[in-house]
Every structure is written in C-alpha cells, then in structure tokens.
C-alpha positions, 0 to 999 in steps of 0.5 A, spaced: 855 881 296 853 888 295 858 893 298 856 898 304 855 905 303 860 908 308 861 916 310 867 919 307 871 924 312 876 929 310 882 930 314 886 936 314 893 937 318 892 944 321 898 944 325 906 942 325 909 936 327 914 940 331 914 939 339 909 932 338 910 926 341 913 920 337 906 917 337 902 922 334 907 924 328 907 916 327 899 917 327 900 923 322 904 919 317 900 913 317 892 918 316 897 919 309 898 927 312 905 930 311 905 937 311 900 944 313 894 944 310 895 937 306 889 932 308 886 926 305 879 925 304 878 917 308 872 912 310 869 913 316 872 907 320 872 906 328 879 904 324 881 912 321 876 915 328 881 913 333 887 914 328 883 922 328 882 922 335 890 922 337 891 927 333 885 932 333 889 937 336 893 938 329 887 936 325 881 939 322 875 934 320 869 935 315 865 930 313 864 929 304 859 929 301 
C-alpha cells in the first residue's frame, strides 16, 4: 500500500490565550501550541482545518514545502 503525499501546515499562536473562551484554549492545547509565537508544523487534515478554523483568530498559517 503505498502512502499519500499530503501537505503539511505550519501553525503559529500569534495571540495570547487571555479572554478566550474554554473551547479555543482546549483547541489550542490540542494543535500542541502553548505559548506566543510556538507553532508546530502539521499535515493537512479536514482533522487539523477544522481545528485552525476555531482558532484562526489567534493563529498564523503557512503552507511547507
């Protein structure tokens, strides 16, 4: 079985955790991000979207190569 090449995706925490609600600090935890400017580079799964799509507000996204 041969594996698919999927695209990987840097995710970056731009923004503090301070004033947000439970549900995005869990979300955060969970992408492995704990404090500013940590990220953790990610495939692109519908999985890990949807995860960045709760907390695009507090992250930065960029594609690798």
């Amino acid at each position: 079985m041969a594996k698919k090449k999927t695209a990987k995706v840097r995710i970056e925490l731009v923004r503090g955790l301070a004033g947000t609600l439970p549900k995005q600090r869990a979300t955060v935890k969970a992408l492995g991000l704990g404090k500013i400017n940590s990220y953790v580079v990610k495939d692109a799964t519908p999985v890990t979207m949807g995860m960045i799509r709760v907390v695009e507000h507090m992250v930065k996204v960029t594609e690798e190569k």
